[in-house]
N, C-alpha and C positions, 0 to 999 in steps of 0.2 A: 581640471588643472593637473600638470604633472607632479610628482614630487620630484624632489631635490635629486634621492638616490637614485633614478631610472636613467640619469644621465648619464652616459657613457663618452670617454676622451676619443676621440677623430684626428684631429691632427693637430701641430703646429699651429699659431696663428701666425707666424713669418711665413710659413712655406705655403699654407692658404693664400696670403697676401701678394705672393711672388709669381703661385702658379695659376692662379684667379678661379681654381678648381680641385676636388679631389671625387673622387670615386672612393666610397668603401663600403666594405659590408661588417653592418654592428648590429648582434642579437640576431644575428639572421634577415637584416632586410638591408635591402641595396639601397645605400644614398647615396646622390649628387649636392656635394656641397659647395658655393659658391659665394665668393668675395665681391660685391658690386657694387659700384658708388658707396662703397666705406658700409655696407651693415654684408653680415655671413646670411645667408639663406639655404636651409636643407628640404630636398625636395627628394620623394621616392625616384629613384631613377629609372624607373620603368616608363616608359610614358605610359599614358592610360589608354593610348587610344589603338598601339598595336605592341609595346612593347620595350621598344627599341631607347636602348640606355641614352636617357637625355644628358648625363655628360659628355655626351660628344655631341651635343647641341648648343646654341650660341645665345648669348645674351647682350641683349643692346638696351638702353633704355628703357629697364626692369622689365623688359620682357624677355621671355624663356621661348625658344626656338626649336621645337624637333626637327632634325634633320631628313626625318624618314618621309614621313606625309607635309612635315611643314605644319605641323599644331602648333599655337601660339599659346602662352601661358604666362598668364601675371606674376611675377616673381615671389611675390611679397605672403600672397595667400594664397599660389597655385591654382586661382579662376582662370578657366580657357575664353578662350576668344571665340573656339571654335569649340558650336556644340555638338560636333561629331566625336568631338575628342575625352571625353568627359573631363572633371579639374583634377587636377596633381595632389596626392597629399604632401603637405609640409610638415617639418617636424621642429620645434621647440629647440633653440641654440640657446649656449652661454660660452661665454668666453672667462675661463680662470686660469688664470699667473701664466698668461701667455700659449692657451691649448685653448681649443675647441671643441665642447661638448656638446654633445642631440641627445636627446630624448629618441630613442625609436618606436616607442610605442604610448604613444601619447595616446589619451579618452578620445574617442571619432566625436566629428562635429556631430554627427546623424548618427543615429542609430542604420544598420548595413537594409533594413527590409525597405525603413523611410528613404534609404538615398535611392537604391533602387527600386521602388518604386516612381518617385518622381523623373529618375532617367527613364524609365518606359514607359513617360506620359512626353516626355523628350524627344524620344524614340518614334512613339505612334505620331507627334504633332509634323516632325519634319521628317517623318519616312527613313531612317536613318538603320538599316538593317544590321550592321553590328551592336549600335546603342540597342536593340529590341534583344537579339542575342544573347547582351553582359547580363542585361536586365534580369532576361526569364533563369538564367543560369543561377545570377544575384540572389532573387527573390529567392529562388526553389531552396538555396544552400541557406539563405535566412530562416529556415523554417516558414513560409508565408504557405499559405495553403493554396494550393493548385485552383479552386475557385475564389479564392480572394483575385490571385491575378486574370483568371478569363472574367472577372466584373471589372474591372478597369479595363481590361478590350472593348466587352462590350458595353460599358457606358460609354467609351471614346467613339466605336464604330456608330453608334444607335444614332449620336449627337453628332457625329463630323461628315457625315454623307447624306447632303441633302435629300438623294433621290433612296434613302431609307434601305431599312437590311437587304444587304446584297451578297456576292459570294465568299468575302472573307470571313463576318460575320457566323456565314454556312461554315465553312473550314474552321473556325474557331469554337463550333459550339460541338460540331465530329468531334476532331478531336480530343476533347474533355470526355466525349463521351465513351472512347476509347482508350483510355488513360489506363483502365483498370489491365486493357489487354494488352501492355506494352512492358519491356524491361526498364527499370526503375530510371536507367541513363538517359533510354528515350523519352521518356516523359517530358524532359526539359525540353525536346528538339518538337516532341509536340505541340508545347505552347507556342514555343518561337515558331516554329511552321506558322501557326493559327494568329498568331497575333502579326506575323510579317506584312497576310495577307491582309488584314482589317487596316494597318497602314498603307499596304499597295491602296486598298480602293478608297480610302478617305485621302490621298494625296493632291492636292492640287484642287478639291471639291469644297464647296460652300459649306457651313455646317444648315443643320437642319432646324426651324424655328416653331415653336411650339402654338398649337390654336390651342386653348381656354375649354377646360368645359362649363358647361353650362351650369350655370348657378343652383339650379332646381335639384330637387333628392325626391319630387314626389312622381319621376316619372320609372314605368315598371322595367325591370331587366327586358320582358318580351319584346315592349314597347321599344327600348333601346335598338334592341337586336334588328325591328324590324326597320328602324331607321337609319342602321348601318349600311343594311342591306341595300336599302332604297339607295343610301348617296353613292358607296360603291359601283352600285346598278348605272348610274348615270355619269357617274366619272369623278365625281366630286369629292376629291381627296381631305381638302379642307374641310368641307361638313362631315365627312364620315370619320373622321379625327374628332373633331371633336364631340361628336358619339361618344365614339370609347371610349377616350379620358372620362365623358362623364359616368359610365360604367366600370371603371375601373376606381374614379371619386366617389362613385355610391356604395364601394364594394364587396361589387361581384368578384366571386373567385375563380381560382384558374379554371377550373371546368367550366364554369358558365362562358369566361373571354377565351376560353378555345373554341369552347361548342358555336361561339358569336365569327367568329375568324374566320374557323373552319364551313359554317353557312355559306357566307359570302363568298369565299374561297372556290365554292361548289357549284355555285349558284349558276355558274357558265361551263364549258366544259374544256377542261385540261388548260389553266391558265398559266402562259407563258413557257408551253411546254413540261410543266409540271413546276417549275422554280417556285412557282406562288406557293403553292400550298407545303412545297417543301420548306419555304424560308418560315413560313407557319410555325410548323413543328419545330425545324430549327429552333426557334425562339423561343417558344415555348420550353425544348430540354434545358435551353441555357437558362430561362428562370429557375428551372427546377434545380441545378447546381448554385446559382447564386443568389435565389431567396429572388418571389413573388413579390415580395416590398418593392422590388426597382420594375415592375412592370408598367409605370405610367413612364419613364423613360425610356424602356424598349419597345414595347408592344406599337403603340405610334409609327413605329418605322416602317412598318409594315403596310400602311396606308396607300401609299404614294403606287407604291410594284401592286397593290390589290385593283386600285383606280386603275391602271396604265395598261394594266396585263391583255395580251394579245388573246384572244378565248377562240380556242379550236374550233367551234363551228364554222367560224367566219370562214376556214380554209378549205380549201376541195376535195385534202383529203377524208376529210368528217363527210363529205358531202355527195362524192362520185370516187366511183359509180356507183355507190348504195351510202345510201342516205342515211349515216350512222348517227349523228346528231338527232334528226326524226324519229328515227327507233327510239333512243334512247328518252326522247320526251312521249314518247306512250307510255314507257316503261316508269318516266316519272309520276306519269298524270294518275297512276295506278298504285305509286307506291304505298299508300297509306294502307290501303285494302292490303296490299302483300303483308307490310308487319304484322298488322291485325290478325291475318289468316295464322300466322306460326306464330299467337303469343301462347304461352304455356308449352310449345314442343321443343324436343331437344335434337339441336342436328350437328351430325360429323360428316364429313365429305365423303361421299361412299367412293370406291376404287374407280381409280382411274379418273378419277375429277381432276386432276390436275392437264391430261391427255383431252382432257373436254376444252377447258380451260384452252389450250391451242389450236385448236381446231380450224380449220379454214371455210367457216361458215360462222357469220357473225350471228346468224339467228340461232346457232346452237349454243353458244356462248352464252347469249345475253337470258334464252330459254332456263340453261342450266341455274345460271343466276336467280334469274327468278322463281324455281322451285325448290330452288337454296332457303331464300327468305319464308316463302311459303311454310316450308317443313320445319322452319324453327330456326335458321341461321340470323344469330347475331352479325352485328357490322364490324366486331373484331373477329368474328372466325372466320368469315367471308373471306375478311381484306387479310388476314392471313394466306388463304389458297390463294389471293390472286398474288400475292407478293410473291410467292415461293414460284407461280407458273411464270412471272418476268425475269425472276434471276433465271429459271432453266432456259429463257431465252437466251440472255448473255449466256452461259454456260455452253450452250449449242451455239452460237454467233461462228457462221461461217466465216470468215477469210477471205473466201473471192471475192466478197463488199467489198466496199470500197472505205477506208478508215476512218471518215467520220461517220460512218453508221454507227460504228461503236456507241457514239452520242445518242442516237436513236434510242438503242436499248437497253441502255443506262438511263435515261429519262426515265423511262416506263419503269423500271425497277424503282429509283429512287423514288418515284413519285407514289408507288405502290406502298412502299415501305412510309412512306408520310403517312398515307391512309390509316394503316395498320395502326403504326403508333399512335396517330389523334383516335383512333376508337378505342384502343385502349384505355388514353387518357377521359374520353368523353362518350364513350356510347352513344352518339348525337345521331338523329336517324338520316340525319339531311346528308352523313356520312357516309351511305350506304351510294350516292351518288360519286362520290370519289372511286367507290370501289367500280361501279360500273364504269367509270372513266378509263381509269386501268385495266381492267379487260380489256375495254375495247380496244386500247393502245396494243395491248398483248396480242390483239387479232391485225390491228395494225401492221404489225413488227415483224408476221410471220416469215415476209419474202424473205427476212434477214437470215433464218433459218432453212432456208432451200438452197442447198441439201443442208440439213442439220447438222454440224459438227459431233460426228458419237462422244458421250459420254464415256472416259475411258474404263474399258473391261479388268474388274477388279482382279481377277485370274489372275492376267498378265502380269504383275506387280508383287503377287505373292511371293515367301520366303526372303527377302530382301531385306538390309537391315533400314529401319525406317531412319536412320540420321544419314543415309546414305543420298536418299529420293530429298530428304531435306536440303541440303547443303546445294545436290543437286538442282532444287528449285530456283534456290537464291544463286545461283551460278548463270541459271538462263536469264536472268533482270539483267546481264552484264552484256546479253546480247539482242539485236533487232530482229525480231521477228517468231520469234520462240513461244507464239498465243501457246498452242495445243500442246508443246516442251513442257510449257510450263502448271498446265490444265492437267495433263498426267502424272507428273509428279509430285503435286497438292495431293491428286484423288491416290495414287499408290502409296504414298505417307501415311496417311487416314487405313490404308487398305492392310498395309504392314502391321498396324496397331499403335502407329503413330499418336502420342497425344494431339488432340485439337487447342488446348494454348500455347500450346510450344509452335503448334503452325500458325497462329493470327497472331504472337510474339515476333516468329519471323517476319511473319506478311508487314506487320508493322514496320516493323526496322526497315524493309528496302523501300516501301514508302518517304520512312523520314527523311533516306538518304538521298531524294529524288526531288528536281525541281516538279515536282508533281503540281498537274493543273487543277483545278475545282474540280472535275469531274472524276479524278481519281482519287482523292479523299473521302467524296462523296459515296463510289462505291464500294471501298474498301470500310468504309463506316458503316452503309447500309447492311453490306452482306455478314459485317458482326453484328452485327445490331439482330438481325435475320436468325443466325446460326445460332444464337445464344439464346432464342425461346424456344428451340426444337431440341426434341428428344429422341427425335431418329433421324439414326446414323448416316442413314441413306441420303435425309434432306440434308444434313449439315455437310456431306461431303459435296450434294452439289452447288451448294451456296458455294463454300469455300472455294470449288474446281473456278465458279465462277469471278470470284474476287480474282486468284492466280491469273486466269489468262485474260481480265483488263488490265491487270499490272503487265504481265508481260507484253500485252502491245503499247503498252505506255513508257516503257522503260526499252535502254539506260536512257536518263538526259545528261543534262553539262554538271549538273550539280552544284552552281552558285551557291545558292545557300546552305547546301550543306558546309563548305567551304569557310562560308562567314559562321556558320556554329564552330566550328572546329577552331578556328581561329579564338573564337569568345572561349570557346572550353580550357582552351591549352593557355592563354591570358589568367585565367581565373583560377587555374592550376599554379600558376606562377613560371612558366615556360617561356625560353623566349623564340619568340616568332620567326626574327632574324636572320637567326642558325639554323641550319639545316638539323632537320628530327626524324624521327622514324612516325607515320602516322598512327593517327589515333587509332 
């Protein structure tokens, strides 16, 4: 309740009554006050939905009318008609010895993190990309914590997309996981990025209906495991659902239902282009920001794209002219003997493993590999060298391609980068099959690298001031076609003495500011994710060269949503939209 004193005089109540309106500003906030059918009503005059002073908006039969977009609003309590608009606040009148007093700062009905929250479940249900905007801006300025809000994405995505975690999902669990590498401003524009997309792909889709696990607790994790595998194996999305729930109801914890994921995951080779086992780890980092407890609501999602997945052998190039899928089932039928052979020894990739690693003979490849394990290589140091030899693909990615190769070998990076990180997370040996997947891919990919793009000569870039090559980098995202502009002045930053958070700060920012597709979230996440376990300078600069020039062939685009942030920012600033500004 208000008190007495917060009331503040407004106007006349003849000249209210005469002119059936006033505009003022008291204590600092704009009201539209309004005389109608005999009671006064004060309402913020912004409207909520872009800005635009609802005193110069119309009221007919206690309804409130913006002129701008045509937002409809209840007079009485300020509820919209329209929930793109969010509701109006009202403010508390009296009328004494013929004057008009408001309260301008009345108690909120809600507490600010509870209202925005509930508009970003507003936001996610009808796709509404400015409500997702006010929201994550809302939230952030409420103090709510950065995984409070990506757990309401993804309990909403997990739940509202029948055909289960897909690429918004992916973009919304990135970006958290790069939160840490951004400037404090971006942060907000990285949610909203991340959370826009889990409403693009749950728009207009069925939600997703839950199978039951099985009642019993006396049957074993292994047991579980192996009859995950089994229904996945056969297609059986529904039985292999409810598997997991029942190992997740007995449970098992996150290593066990990764290690169980990531099997199945394996079991075939390179599914769905690598998506599957990326949406995997995806999932998994996003428990690991917003607590294991909600894994029998996410982890399920996964089912449906595990069952579906297109499995590389079936295609010709696994097949001809060398039978990469066959090699690589000897190489299975053996693996056990290989761990065996390197338990107790200790391996580092001796020089030039990475030059092995590209080779253009897949039996040298798959060879190296296998006396990798032999000698002592674990499935996280492995799937390390193969990650770092697919980013040097991208990094070398010629030009002459044709521009959806870029996809090509961003696959094989991304999907490398999954391996890595599930072996970290699980040491699971069945993992070691990922990592051979990704080679292979790596040998796959080679043509994309004929002729290689060089690696720019660190020489050349010397004495130069590194904020120079910076600014310079973010200047080629403003133009088409600037791959290699761009690849050089990443690696001469770095070469100057450039810090490397100040360049994945930048890389951030021109990302946020970019209608950017799945694929370049994805690798601008992967290649930090990459550069941030390495301790030489040499690998981190060519991760980096490689993140710069997918952004540069990815960039500029139209920048829509940037557009709807900046709008939500300067709204929430208290700006108006209307007037011409100087941009943000």
């Amino acid at each position: 309740m208000s008190s007495t004193d917060r009331f503040r005089e407004v106007v006349s109540l003849s000249d209210l009554e005469r002119d059936g309106r006033v505009q003022a500003s008291v204590d600092g906030r704009a009201l539209a006050v309004f005389h109608h059918e005999g009671e006064i009503r004060a309402v913020d005059n912004r409207c909520p939905h872009m800005g635009f002073p609802l005193s110069e908006g119309s009221v007919e039969d206690g309804v409130l009318t913006c002129h701008w977009h045509h937002a409809r609003f209840e007079l009485s309590c300020g509820d919209t008609f329209d929930p793109w608009a969010d509701d109006v606040q009202t403010f508390p009148v009296e009328v004494r010895d013929g004057t008009v007093y408001v309260d301008p700062h009345p108690e909120p009905d809600e507490p600010p993190a509870d209202h925005w929250a509930r508009r970003l479940d507003d936001g996610l249900e009808q796709n509404l990309r400015l409500v997702v905007a006010k929201s994550a801006i809302g939230l952030v300025d409420a103090d709510v914590s950065a995984d409070d809000v990506v757990e309401r994405g993804v309990r909403f995505g997990a739940r509202y997309r029948e055909s289960g975690w897909g690429p918004g999902l992916t973009i919304l669990a990135a970006m958290r996981n790069v939160l840490p590498d951004l400037r404090e401003a971006d942060r907000k524009r990285a949610l909203y990025q991340g959370l826009v997309h889990v409403g693009d792909d749950c728009a207009g889709e069925p939600p997703r209906f839950d199978q039951d696990p099985f009642e019993t607790t006396d049957v074993s994790f292994d047991r579980l495991t192996e009859w995950f595998r089994e229904n996945v194996e056969v297609r059986d999305a529904d039985g292999a659902e409810r598997v997991l729930r029942t190992a997740i109801a007995n449970g098992a914890d996150d290593a066990r239902l990764a290690t169980m994921l990531a099997a199945a995951a394996t079991d075939h080779r390179y599914l769905n282009t690598g998506h599957t086992l990326d949406f995997v780890n995806k999932a998994c980092e996003a428990l690991d920001h917003v607590s294991w407890d909600h894994a029998d609501a996410v982890l399920p999602s996964l089912v449906e794209g595990m069952a579906t997945a297109a499995r590389a052998e079936e295609q010709s190039s696994w097949r001809q002219p060398v039978d990469l899928a066959a090699m690589l089932d000897e190489t299975f039928a053996d693996l056990d003997s290989l761990v065996a052979a390197g338990a107790g020894s200790a391996w580092s990739a001796p020089e030039g493993f990475t030059e092995t690693l590209l080779a253009e003979d897949p039996e040298t490849v798959l060879a190296a590999l296998e006396d990798a394990i032999r000698a002592g290589a674990s499935v996280e140091a492995l799937a390390r060298e193969v990650a770092f030899a697919a980013a040097t693909r991208v990094a070398r990615f010629a030009t002459v391609n044709e521009f959806s190769d870029w996809n090509t070998v961003h696959h094989t990076f991304t999907y490398a980068n999954a391996v890595h990180q599930l072996a970290r997370r699980t040491g699971a040996t069945e993992l070691y099959r990922g990592v051979f997947d990704a080679a292979t891919n790596v040998y796959l990919d080679r043509f994309l690298n004929t002729p290689p793009a060089p690696l720019p000569d660190p020489a050349s870039g010397a004495g130069a001031d590194p904020a120079d090559h910076l600014d310079a980098l973010v200047e080629t995202f403003e133009r088409e076609g600037e791959v290699n502009e761009a690849g050089r002045r990443a690696a001469h930053y770095l070469d100057c003495g450039g810090d490397v958070d100040r360049l994945r700060e930048r890389l951030g920012e021109a990302l946020l500011r970019e209608d950017a597709g799945f694929h370049t979230y994805q690798a601008l996440e992967a290649g930090f994710t990459q550069a941030a376990l390495r301790d030489d300078p040499a690998e981190v600069r060519t991760l980096l060269v490689a993140v710069a020039r997918y952004l540069g062939a990815h960039f500029p685009t139209r920048r829509e949503r940037e557009q709807t942030f900046t709008i939500a920012a300067r709204l929430h600033r208290g700006e108006k939209i209307h007037e011409a500004s100087s941009a943000e």
